[in-house]
C-alpha positions as CSV (number, residue, x, y, z in Angstrom):
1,X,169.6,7.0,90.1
2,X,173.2,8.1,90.2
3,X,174.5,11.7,89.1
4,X,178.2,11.8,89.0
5,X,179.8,15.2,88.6
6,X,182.8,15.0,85.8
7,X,185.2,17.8,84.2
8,X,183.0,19.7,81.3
9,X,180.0,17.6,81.7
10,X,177.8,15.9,84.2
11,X,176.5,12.4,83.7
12,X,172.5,11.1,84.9
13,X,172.3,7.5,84.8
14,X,168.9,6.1,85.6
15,X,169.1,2.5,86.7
16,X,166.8,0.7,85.1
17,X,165.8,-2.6,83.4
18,X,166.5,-2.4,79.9
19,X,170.2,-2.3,78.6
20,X,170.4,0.2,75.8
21,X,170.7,3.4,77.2
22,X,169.2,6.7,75.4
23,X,172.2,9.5,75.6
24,X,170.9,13.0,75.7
25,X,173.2,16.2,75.7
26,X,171.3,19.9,77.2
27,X,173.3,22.7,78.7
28,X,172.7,25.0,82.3
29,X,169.3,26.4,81.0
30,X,167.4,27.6,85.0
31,X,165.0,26.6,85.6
32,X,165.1,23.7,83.2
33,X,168.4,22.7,83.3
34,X,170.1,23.3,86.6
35,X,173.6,22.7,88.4
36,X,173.1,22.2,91.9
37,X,176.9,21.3,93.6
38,X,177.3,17.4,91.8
39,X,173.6,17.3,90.5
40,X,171.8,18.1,87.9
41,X,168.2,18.9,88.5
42,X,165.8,21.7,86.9
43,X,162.3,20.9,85.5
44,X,162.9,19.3,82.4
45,X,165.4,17.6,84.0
46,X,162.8,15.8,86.6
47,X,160.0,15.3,83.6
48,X,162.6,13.4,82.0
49,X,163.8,11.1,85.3
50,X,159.4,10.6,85.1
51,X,159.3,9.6,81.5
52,X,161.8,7.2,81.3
53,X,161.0,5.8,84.6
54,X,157.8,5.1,83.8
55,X,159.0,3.3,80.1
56,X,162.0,1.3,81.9
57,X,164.5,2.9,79.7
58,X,168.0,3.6,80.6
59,X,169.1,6.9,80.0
60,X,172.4,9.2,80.1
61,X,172.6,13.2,80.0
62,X,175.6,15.2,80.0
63,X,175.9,18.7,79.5
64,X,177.9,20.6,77.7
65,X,178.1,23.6,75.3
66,X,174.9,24.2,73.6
67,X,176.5,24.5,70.2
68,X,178.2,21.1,70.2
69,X,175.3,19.5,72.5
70,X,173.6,19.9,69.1
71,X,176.5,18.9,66.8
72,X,176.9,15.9,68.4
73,X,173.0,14.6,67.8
74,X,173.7,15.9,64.3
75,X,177.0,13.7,64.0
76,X,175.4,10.5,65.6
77,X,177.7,10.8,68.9
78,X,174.4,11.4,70.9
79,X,170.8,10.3,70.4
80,X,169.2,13.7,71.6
81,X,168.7,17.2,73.2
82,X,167.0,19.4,75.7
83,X,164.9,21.7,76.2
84,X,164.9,23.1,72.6
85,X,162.3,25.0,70.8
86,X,161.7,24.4,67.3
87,X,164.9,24.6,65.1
88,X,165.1,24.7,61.2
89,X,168.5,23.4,61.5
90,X,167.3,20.1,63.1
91,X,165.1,19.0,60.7
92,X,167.5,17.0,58.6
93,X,168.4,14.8,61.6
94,X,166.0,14.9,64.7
95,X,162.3,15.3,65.5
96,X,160.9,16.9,68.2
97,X,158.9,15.8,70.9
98,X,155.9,16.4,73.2
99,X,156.7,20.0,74.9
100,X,158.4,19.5,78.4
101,X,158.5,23.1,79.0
102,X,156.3,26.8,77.8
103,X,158.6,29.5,77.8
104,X,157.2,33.3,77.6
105,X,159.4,35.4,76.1
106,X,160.1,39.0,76.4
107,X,162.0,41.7,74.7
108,X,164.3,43.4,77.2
109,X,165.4,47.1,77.0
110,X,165.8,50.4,78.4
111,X,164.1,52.1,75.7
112,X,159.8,51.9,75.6
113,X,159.7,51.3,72.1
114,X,159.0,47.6,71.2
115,X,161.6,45.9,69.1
116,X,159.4,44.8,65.2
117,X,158.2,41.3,64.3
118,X,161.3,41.5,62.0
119,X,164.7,42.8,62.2
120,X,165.3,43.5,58.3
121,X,166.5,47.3,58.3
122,X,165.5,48.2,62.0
123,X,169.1,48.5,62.6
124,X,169.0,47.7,66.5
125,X,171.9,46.2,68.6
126,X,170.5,42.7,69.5
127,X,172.9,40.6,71.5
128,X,171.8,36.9,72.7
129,X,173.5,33.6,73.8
130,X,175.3,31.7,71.6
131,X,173.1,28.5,70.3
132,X,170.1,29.3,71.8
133,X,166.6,28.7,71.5
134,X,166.3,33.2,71.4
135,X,168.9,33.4,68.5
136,X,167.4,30.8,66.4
137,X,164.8,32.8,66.6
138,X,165.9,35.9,65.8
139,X,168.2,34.3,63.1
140,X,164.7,33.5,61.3
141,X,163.4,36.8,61.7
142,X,165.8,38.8,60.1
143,X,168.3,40.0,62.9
144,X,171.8,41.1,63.0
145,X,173.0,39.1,66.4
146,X,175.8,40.7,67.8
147,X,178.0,39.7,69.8
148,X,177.0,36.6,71.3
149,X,177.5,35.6,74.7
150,X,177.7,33.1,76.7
151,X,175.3,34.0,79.6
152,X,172.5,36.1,80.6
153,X,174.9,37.8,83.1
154,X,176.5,39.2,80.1
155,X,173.2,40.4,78.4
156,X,172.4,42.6,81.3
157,X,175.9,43.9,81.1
158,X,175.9,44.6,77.5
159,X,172.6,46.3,77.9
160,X,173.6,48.8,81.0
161,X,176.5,49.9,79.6
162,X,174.6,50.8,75.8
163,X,176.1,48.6,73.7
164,X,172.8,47.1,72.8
165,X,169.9,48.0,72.7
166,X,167.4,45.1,73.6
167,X,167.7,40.9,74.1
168,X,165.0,38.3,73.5
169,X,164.9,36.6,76.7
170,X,162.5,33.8,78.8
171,X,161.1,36.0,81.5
172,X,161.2,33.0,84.3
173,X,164.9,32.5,83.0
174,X,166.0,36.4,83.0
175,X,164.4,36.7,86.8
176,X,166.6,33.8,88.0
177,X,169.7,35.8,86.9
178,X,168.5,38.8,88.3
179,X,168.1,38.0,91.5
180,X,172.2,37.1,91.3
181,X,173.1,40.8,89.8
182,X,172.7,44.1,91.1
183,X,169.4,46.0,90.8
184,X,171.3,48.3,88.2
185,X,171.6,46.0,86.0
186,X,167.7,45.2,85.8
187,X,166.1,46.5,82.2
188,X,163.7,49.3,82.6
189,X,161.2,47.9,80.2
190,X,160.1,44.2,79.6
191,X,157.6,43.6,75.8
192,X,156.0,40.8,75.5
193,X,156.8,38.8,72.4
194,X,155.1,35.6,72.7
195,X,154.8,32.2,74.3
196,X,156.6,29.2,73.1
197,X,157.2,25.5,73.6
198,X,160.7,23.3,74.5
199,X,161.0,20.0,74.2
200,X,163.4,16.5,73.3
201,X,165.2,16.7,70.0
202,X,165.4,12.5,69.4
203,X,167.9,12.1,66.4
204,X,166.4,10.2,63.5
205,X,168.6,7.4,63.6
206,X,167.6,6.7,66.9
207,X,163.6,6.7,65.9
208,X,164.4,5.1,63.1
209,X,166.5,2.0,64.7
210,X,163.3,2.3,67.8
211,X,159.9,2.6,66.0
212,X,157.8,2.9,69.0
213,X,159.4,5.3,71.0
214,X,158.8,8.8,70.4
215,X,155.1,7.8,70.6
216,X,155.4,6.1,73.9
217,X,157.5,8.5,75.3
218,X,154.8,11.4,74.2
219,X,152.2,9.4,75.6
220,X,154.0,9.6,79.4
221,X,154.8,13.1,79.0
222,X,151.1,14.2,80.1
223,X,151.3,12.9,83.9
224,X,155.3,13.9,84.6
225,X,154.7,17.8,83.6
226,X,155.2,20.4,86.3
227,X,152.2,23.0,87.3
228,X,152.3,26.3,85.2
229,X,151.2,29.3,86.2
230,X,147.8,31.0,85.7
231,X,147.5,33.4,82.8
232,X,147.6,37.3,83.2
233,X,144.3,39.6,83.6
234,X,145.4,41.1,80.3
235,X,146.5,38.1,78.5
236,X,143.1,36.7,79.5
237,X,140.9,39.4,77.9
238,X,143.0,39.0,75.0
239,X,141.9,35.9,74.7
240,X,138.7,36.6,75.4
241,X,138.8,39.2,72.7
242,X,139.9,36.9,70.2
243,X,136.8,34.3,71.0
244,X,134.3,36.8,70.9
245,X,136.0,38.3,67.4
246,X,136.4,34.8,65.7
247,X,134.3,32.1,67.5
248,X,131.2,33.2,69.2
249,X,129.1,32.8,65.6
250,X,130.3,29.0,65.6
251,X,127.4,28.2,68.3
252,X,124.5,29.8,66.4
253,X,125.4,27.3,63.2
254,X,121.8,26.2,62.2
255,X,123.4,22.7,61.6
256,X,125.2,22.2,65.3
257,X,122.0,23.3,66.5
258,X,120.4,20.6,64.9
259,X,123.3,17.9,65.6
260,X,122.7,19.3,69.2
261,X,119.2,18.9,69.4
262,X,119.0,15.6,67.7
263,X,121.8,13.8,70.5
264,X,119.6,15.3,73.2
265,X,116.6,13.2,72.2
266,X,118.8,10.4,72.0
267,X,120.6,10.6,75.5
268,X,117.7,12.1,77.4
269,X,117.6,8.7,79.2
270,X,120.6,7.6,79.6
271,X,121.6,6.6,83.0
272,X,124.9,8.5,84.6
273,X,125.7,3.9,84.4
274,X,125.6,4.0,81.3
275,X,127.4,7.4,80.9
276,X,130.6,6.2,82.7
277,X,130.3,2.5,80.5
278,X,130.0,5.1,76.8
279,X,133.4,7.3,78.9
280,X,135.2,3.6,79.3
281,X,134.4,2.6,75.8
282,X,135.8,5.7,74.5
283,X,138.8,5.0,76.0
284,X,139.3,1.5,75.1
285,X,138.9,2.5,71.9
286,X,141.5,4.7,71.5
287,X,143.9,1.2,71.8
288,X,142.2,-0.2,68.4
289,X,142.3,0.5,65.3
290,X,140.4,3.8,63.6
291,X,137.8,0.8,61.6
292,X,137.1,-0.5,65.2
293,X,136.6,2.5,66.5
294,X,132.7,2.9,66.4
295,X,132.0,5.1,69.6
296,X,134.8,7.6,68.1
297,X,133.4,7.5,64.5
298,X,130.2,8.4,65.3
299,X,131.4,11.4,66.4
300,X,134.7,12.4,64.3
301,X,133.2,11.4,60.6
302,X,130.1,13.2,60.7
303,X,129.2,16.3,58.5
304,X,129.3,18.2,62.0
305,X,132.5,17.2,62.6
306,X,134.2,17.8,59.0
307,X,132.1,21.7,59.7
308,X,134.6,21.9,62.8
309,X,137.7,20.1,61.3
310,X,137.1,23.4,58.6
311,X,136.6,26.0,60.7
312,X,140.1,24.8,62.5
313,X,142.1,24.7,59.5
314,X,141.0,28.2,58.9
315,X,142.4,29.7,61.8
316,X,146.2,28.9,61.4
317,X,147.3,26.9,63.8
318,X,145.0,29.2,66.4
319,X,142.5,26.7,67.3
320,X,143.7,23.6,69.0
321,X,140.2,21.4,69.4
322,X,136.6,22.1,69.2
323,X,134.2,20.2,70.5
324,X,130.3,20.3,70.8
325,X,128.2,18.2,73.7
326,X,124.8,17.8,74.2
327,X,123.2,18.2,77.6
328,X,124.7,15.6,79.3
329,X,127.9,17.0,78.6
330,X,128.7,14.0,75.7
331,X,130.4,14.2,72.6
332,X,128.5,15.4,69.9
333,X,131.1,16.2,67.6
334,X,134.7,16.9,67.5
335,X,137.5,18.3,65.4
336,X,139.8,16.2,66.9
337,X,140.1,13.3,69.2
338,X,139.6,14.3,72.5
339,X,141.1,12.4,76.0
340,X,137.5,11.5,77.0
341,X,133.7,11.1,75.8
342,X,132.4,12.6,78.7
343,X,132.8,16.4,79.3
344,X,130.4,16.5,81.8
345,X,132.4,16.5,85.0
346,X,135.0,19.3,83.7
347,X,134.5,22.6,84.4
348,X,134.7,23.7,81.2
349,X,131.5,22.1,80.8
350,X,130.0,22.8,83.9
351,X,130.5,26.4,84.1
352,X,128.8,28.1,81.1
353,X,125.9,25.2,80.9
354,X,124.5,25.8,84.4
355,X,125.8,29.7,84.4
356,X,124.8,30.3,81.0
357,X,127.9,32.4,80.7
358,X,131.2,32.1,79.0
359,X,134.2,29.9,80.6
360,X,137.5,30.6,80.4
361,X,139.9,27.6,81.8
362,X,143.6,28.0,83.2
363,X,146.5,27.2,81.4
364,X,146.9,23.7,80.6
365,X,148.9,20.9,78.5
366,X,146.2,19.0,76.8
367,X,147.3,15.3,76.0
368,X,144.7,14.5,73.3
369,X,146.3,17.7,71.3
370,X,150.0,17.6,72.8
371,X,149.5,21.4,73.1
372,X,149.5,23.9,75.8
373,X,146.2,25.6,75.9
374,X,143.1,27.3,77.2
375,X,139.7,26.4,76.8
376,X,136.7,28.4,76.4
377,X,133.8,27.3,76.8
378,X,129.9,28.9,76.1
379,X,126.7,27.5,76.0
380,X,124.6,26.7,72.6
381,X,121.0,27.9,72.8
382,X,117.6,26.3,70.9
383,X,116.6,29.8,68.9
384,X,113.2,28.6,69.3
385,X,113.1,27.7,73.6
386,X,116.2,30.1,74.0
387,X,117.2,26.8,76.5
388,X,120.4,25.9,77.2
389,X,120.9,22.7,74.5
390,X,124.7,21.9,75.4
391,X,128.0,23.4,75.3
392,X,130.6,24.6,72.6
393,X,134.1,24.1,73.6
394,X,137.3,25.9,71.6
395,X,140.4,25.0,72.4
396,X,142.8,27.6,72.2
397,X,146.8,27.0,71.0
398,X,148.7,29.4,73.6
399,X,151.8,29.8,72.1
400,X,150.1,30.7,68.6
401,X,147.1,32.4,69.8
402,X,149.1,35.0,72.2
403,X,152.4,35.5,69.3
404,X,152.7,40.0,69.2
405,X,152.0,39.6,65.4
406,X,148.1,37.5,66.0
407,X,147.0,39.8,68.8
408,X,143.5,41.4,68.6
409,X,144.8,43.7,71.3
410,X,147.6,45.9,72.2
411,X,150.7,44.7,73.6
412,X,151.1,44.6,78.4
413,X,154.2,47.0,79.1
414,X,155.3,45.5,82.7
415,X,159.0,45.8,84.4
416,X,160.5,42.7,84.7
């Protein structure tokens, strides 16, 4: 790989097989887009150097201004950019990919009230930096950005000296900065806002002329992620509010009780063989074609599953993936198609069957649903024995399910 330093820009050239190279354009976004002396590194950055290593594609990055990084994908002078959130202004010419990045965002002031939903008539100062990921945001809801800056640095300024009252900020992205600046510069207060994901913009013209590739390159995305951190005490009971408000009925359905019930007697014995032949099946069929598919049919196009498929589409983007196994911790039924057949080894099978108590998982990107999530996970119970039948698992959207406005409970006040 060879990383050449150049006036206004730095170039990333993988060197690879393949001749036509994929140009990219991002800006000095820490931690995922970072300047280090002639290099440029950061985590995006590195998921990137994995992706395309692994599909044998040439690539190019160079960074400039965030306004014209975009521009340039809009004019056809580059084929992408990175790490961007969703934008309504990129929808006539790119498509977003696979997240590469979950950002958590905060409102940051000196004042202990919390900034609304929507700007229309709050008449607040709201600064942020120009083209970002924060003002196309705000943009949408209703705010009156101004000025905008070029830095965070200058955010922190704005907001000691009074001249605004607040800035949408990452919180990973703001602590960076503040370890550079003075401790009077730090906001008193820090509101949470919500979660959200950042990712490729691939111009259409580029798809279009390359079929394939925004497929295979979400497919490699999965094993080149970084780690993320665990979710908060209070962000967990959230969560845990929410299931026990919306979900916790969905086990007691007289008919999942029955699907249940019925795969048991079926399964009761099979060998753990056999298991792991039905777990390689799955997965072999997830090459073919949906009508040769019948491992995955049997349990995605039953009246079970179209129950679950509805109960998702209720919930608003909320729910990610459900899915119900018998004892042996196999598919039953499922709202989507899940990674494997076999749940049985996971934790978020293993914990509420043999506990009997609910499961909560840690923070995760999910590769069957392309979505950072949580699980949680509790058993299903015969009414009649009161036994432990299998285990309903609902997969939980973070960035959706943890947004200010869909909250069951009130908002964490912590200093940054």
């Amino acid at each position: 790989m060879l990383r050449t330093l150049l006036p206004l820009l730095i170039m990333l050239l993988t060197c690879t097989s393949q001749a036509q190279t994929i140009r990219l354009n991002t800006d000095i976004f820490p931690p995922y887009q970072v300047r280090e002396g002639d290099q440029l590194t950061g985590s995006s950055v590195k998921a990137l150097a994995c992706i395309f290593d692994a599909m044998q594609i040439d690539y190019e990055i160079r960074v400039l201004p965030w306004e014209r990084a975009v521009q340039e994908v809009a004019d056809n002078k580059a084929d992408g950019f990175f790490s961007a959130t969703r934008m309504n202004r990129a929808a006539n010419f790119a498509t977003l990919s696979a997240p590469l990045a979950l950002e958590k965002w905060y409102w940051f002031s000196n004042s202990a009230s919390r900034p609304p939903s929507n700007g229309q008539g709050s008449g607040l100062h709201i600064a942020g930096i120009r083209g970002s990921n924060e003002v196309e945001w705000l943009t949408r809801h209703n705010y009156r950005v101004d000025p905008l800056v070029s830095g965070t640095g200058q955010l922190l300024q704005l907001l000691q000296r009074g001249r605004i009252d607040a800035f949408l900020a990452d919180q990973q992205t703001l602590r960076i900065e503040l370890t550079r600046q003075p401790t009077a510069l730090r906001p008193r207060f820090a509101h949470f806002l919500r979660y959200t994901t950042l990712g490729v913009y691939f111009s259409n013209r580029y798809l279009g002329a390359n079929p394939a590739f925004l497929e295979r390159f979400n497919t490699h995305v999965f094993n080149c992620l970084p780690e993320y951190g665990v979710l908060r005490a209070d962000e967990r009971q959230r969560l845990q509010t929410m299931h026990d408000q919306l979900f916790e009925r969905w086990r007691k359905e007289p008919g999942l009780i029955a699907a249940v019930n019925a795969q048991n007697e079926q399964t009761k014995t099979v060998s753990v063989q056999q298991i792991h032949q039905l777990d390689q099946q799955w997965l072999d069929e997830q090459r073919l074609p949906r009508d040769q598919q019948p491992l995955t049919s049997s349990v995605l196009a039953t009246p079970l599953a179209d129950w679950l498929r509805e109960q998702q589409k209720q919930q608003d983007g909320i729910v990610s993936e459900i899915i119900v196994t018998d004892q042996q911790g196999l598919n039953v039924a499922i709202s989507e198609p899940t990674t494997d057949y076999w749940q049985g080894d996971e934790t978020k099978f293993t914990e509420p069957f043999f506990s009997e108590q609910p499961y909560m998982s840690t923070l995760t990107y999910d590769q069957s649903t392309r979505r950072f999530q949580v699980h949680v996970s509790t058993p299903v119970r015969d009414p009649q024995t009161d036994a432990t039948i299998g285990v309903l698992i609902v997969g939980l959207d973070i960035e959706r399910a943890l947004r200010s406005d869909d909250s069951p409970a009130p908002l964490h006040r912590e200093s940054p």
